[in-house]
C-alpha positions in Angstrom: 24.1 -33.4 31.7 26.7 -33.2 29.4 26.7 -36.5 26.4 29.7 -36.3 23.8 28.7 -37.1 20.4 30.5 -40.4 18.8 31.5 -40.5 15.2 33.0 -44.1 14.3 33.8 -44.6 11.1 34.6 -48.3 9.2 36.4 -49.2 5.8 34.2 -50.6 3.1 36.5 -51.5 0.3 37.1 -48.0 -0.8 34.1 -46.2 0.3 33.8 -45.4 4.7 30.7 -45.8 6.8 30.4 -43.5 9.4 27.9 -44.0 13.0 26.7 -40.9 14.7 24.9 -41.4 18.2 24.1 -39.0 20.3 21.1 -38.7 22.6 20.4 -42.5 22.1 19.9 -42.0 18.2 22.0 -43.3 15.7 22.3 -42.1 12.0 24.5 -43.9 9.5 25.7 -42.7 6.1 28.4 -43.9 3.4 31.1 -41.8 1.9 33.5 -41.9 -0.8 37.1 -41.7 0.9 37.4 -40.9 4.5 37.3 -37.1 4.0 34.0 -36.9 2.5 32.8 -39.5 5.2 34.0 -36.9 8.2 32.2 -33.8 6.4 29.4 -36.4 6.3 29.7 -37.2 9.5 29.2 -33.4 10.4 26.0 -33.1 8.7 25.1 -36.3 10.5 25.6 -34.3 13.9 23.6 -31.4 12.8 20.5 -33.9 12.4 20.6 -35.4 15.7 21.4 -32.1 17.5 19.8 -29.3 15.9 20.5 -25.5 17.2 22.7 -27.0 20.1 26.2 -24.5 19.6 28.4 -26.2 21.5 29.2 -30.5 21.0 32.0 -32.7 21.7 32.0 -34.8 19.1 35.0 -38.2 19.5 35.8 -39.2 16.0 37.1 -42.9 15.8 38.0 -45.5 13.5 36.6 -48.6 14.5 36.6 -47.4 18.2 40.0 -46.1 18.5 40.2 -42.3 18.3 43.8 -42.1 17.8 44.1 -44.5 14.9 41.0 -42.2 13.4 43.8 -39.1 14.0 46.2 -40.6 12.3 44.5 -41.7 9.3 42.6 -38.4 8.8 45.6 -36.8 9.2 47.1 -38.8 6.3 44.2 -38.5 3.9 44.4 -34.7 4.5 48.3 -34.0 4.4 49.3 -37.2 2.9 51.3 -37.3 -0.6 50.5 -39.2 -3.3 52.8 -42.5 -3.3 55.3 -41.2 -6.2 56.3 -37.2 -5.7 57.0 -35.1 -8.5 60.5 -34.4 -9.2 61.6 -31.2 -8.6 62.2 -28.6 -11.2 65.1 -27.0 -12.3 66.5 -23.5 -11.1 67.3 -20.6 -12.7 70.8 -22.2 -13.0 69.1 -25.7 -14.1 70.0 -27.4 -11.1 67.3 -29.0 -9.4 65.9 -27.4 -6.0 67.5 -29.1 -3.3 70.7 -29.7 -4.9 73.1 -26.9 -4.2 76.2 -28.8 -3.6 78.0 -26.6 -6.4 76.0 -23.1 -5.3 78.5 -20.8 -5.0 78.2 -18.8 -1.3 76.1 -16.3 0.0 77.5 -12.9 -0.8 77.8 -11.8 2.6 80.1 -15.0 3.2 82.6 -14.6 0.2 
């Protein structure tokens, strides 16, 4: 019969704690940051199901997989709170700001 894996994971302070069960056992490890703690929680999997090729494993954050989405999501493809500015052209005008860009040639 067919089990999924679960992977919950819980803020502590800045650090996660990640729970793997699966086949009744349960491993737990701490992580720093919430990327580490999912690559953690992959090597967790591998020691309760050795050799097996295929697992379902549901990832969530304090039992809810889609807040666990969203927050991986962010710590993967998230930007840092201030942006960089953007740099200058060839024509020193930053990128983004072509209000006085002349047209393509094809257009003029």
């Amino acid at each position: 019969m067919f089990e999924p894996i679960l992977a919950n994971y819980t803020p502590d302070g800045d650090d996660w704690t990640v729970e793997v069960t699966a086949k009744g056992k349960t491993l737990t490890a701490t992580a720093p940051g919430l990327i580490a703690a999912r690559d953690r929680a992959d090597q967790l999997v591998e020691k309760l199901t050795p050799g097996e090729e295929l697992r379902t494993v549901v990832h969530t954050l304090q039992g809810d997989a889609v807040s666990f989405t969203a927050a991986y999501l962010t710590a993967r493809l998230g930007r840092s709170e201030e942006a960089p500015a953007p740099e200058p052209g060839p024509d020193g005008a930053a990128d983004g700001d072509k209000k006085d860009a002349p047209p393509p040639v094809a257009l003029a």
